[in-house]
C-alpha positions as CSV (number, residue, x, y, z in Angstrom):
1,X,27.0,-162.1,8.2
2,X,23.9,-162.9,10.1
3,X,26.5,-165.0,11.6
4,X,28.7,-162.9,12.8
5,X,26.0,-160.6,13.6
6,X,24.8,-163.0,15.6
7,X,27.9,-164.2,17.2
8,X,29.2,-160.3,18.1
9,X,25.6,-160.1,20.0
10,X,26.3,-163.2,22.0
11,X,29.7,-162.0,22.8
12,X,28.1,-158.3,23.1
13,X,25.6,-160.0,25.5
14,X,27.8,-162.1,27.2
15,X,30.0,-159.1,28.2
16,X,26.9,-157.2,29.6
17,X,25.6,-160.3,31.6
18,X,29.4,-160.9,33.0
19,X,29.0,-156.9,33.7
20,X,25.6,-156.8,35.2
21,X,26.9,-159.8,37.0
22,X,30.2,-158.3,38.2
23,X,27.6,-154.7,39.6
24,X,25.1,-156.8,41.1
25,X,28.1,-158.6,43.2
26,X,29.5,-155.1,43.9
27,X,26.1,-153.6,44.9
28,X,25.7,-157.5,47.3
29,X,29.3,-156.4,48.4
30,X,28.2,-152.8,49.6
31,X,24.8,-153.9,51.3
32,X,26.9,-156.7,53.4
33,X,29.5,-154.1,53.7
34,X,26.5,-151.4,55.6
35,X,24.7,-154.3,57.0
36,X,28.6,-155.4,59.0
37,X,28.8,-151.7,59.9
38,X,24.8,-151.4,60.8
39,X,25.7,-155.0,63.3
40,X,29.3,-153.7,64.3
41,X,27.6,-150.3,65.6
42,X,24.9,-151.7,67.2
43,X,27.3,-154.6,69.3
44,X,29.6,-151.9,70.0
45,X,26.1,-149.9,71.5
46,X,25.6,-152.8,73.9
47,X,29.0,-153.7,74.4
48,X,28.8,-149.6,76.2
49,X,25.9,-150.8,77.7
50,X,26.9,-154.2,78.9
51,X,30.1,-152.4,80.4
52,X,27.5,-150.0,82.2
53,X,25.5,-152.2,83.8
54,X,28.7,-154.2,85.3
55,X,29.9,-151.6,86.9
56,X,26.4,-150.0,88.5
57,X,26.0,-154.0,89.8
58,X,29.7,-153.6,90.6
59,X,28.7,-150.9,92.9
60,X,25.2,-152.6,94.0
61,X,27.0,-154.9,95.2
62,X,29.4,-152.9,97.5
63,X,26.4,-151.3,98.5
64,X,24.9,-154.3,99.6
65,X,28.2,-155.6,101.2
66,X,28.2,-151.9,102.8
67,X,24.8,-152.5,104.1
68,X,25.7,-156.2,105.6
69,X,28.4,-154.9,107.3
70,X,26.5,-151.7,109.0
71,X,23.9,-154.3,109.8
72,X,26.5,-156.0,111.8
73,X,27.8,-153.1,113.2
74,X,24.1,-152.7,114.5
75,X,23.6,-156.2,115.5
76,X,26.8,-155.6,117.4
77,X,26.0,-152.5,119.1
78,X,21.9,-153.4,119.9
79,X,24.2,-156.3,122.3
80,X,26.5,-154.1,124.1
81,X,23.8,-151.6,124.7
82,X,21.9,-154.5,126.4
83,X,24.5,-155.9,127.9
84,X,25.5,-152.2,129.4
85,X,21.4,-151.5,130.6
86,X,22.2,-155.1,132.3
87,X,24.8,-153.9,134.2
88,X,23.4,-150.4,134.7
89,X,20.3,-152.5,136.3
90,X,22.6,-154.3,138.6
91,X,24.8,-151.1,139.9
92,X,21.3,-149.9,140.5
93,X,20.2,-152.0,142.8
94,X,23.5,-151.9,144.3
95,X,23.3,-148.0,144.9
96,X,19.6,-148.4,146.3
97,X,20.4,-151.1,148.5
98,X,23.5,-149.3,149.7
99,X,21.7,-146.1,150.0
100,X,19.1,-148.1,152.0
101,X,21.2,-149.5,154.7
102,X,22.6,-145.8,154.9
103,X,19.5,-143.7,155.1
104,X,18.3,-146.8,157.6
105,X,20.8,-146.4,159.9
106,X,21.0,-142.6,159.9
107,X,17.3,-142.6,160.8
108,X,15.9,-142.5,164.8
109,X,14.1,-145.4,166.0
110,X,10.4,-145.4,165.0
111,X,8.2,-143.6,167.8
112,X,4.5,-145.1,167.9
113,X,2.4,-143.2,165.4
114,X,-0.7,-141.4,167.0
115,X,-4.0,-140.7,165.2
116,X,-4.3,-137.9,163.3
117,X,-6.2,-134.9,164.9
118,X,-9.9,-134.8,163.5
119,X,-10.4,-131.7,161.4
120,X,-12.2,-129.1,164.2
121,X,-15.6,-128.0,162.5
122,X,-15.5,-124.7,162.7
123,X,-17.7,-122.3,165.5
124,X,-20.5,-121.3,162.6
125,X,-23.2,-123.5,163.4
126,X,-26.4,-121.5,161.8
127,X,-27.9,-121.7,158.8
128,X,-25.9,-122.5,155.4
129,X,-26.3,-123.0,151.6
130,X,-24.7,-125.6,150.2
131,X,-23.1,-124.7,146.5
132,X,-21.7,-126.4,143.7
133,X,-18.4,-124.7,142.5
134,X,-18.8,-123.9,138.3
135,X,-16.2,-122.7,135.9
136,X,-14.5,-119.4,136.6
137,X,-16.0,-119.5,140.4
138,X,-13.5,-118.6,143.2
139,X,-13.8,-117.8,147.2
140,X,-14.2,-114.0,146.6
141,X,-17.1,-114.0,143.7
142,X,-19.0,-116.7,146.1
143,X,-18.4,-115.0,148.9
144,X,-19.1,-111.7,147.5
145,X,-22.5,-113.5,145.7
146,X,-23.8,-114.5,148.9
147,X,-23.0,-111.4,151.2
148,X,-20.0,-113.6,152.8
149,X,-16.5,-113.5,153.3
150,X,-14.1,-115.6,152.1
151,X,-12.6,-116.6,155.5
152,X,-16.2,-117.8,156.9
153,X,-16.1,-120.1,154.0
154,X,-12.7,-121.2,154.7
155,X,-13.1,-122.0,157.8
156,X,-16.7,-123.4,157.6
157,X,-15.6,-125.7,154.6
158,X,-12.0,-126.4,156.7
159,X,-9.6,-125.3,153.6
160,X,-6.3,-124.2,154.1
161,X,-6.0,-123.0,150.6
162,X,-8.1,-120.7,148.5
163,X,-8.3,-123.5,145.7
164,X,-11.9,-124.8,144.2
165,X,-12.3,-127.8,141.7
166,X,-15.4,-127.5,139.0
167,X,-18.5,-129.6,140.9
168,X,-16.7,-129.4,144.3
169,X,-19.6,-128.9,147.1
170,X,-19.1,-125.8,149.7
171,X,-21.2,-124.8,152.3
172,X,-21.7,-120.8,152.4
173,X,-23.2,-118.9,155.7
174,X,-27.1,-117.4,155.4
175,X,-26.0,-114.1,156.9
């Protein structure tokens, strides 16, 4: 019997190794089975991701061709702007020198120039201050500061205008 015994535990045995043998290849089938599906998802991920970035360089690209061509466009343009300020130059002169010979023959002869006049000094020949003109002076402050008027100053000083410029040098009357 020990026999037997020992012959149905070997075959008892040999049906739980051939088991445990035929779970362990199952459970080695469903770890490859994840691990393809684990790989398949993440090459499908860059396969998305590949596709992306060949279509943004697609589109770098026609940027880049967009950009040469403007460029040209540019490069093209700068030239007939030059070549237009060229010709702009020349119908220029053209207009001047016409406009020249008109003006020129339009015009009297010359007549011989004469010296200018000498300013008169004016009939005030007594005593006078001279002043330095400040900020915020004018004839009729001066002349008021002085007990003058702003004609005598005028026409001691020979201005035609009532304009002073800061550190401009008058001469006022002693009256």
């Amino acid at each position: 019997m020990a026999v037997a015994a020992l012959a149905a535990a070997l075959a008892a045995g040999g049906a739980f190794a051939q088991a445990a043998s035929t779970g362990r290849d199952a459970f080695l089938k469903e770890q490859a089975v994840a691990e393809m599906q684990r790989v398949s998802a993440q090459v499908d991920i860059l396969s998305s991701n590949q596709e992306e970035l060949a279509e943004r360089l697609r589109k770098a690209e026609s940027a880049k061709a967009e950009i040469e061509s403007l460029r040209a466009e540019v490069a093209a343009l700068k030239g007939t702007i030059a070549e237009l300020r060229r010709e702009m130059q020349s119908v220029r002169g053209e207009i001047v020198q016409d406009l020249s010979k008109k003006i020129a023959s339009m015009q009297p002869p010359a007549q011989p120039r004469t010296a200018p006049k000498a300013p008169s000094r004016p009939a005030y020949s007594g005593p006078v201050y001279e002043y330095t003109v400040q900020q915020g002076d004018t004839l009729s402050l001066i002349a008021k500061a002085f007990g003058s008027t702003v004609q005598k100053i005028k026409e001691l000083n020979g201005m035609k205008s009532d304009a002073l410029r800061i550190g401009q040098k008058i001469n006022v009357p002693k009256e």
